[in-house]
C-alpha positions, -999 to +999 in steps of 0.1 A: +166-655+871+201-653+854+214-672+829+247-681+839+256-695+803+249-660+788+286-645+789+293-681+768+274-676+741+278-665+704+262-626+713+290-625+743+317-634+730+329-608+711+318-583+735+340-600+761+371-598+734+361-559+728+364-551+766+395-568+769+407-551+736+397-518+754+417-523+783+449-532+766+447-498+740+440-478+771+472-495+789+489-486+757+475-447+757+481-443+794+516-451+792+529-433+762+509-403+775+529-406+804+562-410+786+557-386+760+540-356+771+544-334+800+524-335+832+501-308+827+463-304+835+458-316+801+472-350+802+458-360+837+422-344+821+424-370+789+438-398+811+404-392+832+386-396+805+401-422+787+395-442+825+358-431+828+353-443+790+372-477+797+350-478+827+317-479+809+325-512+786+338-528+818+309-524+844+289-537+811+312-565+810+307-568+848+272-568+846+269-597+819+288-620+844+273-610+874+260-639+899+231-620+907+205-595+900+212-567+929+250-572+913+237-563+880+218-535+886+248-521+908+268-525+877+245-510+856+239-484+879+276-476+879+281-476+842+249-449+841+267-422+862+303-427+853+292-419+814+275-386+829+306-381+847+325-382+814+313-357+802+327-332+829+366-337+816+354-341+777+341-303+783+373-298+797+391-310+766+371-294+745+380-262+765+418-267+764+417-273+729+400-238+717+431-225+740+454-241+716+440-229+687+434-261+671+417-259+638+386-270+625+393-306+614+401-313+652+370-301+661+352-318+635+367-349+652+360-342+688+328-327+681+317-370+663+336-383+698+310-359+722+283-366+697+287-405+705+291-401+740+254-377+746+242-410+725+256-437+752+249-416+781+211-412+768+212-449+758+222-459+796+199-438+811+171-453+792+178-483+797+178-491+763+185-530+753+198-547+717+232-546+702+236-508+694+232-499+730+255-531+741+282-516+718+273-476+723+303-477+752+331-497+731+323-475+702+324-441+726+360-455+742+369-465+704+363-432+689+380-414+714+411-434+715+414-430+680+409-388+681+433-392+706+459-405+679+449-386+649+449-353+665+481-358+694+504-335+680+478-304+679+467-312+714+503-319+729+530-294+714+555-315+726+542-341+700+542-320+670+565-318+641+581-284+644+586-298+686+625-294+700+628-328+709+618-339+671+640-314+655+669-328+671+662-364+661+656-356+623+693-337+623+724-355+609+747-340+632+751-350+667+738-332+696+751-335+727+734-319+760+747-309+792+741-294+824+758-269+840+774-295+864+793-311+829+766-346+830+752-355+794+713-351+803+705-363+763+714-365+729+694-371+695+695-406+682+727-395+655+751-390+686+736-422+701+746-442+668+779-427+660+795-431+701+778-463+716+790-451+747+774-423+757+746-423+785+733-403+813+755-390+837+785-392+812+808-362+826+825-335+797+858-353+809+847-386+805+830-379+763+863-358+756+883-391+772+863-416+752+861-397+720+899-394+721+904-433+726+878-438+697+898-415+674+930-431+681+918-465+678+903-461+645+935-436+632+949-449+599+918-471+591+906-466+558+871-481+568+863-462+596+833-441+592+832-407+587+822-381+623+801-356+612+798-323+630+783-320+664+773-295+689+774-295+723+748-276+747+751-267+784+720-254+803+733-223+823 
């Protein structure tokens, strides 16, 4: 017989709030994956695996509040083969990463995130009961999340210091881009600042108009802020 008042109580609780916890950071890591990086292999392989992780605190949840027995062993059930699922894409990762030549401090860290994960898969399959095997799949979702941040701009180059895209926003001058058809596709946060009008789609005419009316305007003012140099790229 269930108790219905289980997923109320003091033990619960916090397990509930971890879940929930889980699902927002992986809402949060999903996103600026998608934002961020490009859509290789790579990212689609860690978004798997971020899923299959958020999966296994989930179908745990699930099972604590399920109305009946069969319900609760389908969850359970679940939870046991997605976590031997996992480990499929984290091979993959681990795989990608020797391709990038990341160094041995990432490894270090991925090598505590698979280390965690054999530990919750053999815990599931087990059937092992108590806190630690409760906890075993926030912990494996937590870890990973977290190698996912500390070790982003060796896994994603277009994350890392020395990337384009980051060069251009650490310059002082303004950089202006544009396609061969004359539309501004971007420019680094400086440009942005100094002419509030730019945005995409902004023709060579129309920045060469604009900039002339700006100069004009602000001719003879003592105040007016100094316009650095900037450079303008064209993709041929």
């Amino acid at each position: 017989m269930l108790d219905y008042y289980a997923a109320y109580s003091y033990y619960a609780m916090p397990l509930i709030a971890a879940t929930i916890a889980c699902i927002i950071f992986a809402a949060f890591l999903c996103a600026y994956g998608v934002v961020k990086v490009g859509k290789g292999f790579l990212l689609w392989l860690i978004i798997t695996t971020l899923l299959g992780l958020l999966c296994l605190p989930v179908m745990g949840f699930m099972a604590l509040v399920s109305p009946s027995l069969e319900l609760q062993g389908l969850y359970l059930t679940l939870q046991r083969f997605i976590a031997l699922f996992v480990t499929v894409p984290l091979l993959g990762i681990s795989f990608s990463m020797y391709r990038r030549g990341c160094n041995l401090k990432q490894y270090g860290m991925f090598g505590l995130v698979f280390l965690i994960h054999i530990m919750c898969v053999l815990s599931l399959w087990n059937n092992n009961s108590g806190v630690l095997a409760d906890y075993l799949p926030v912990l494996d979702f937590g870890v990973f999340s977290i190698f996912l941040i500390l070790a982003r701009h060796s896994i994603f180059v277009e994350l890392s210091p020395v990337s384009l895209d980051n060069f251009m926003q650490e310059l002082d001058d303004m950089i202006l881009i544009f396609e061969k058809s004359g539309k501004l596709i971007d420019a680094n946060l400086q440009a942005k600042k100094t002419w509030p009008f730019l945005q995409d789609g902004l023709t060579m005419d129309e920045f060469l108009d604009n900039l002339q009316t700006l100069t004009v305007s602000k001719k003879g003012s003592q105040n007016s802020p100094r316009v650095g140099k900037f450079l303008l790229l064209w993709y041929l």
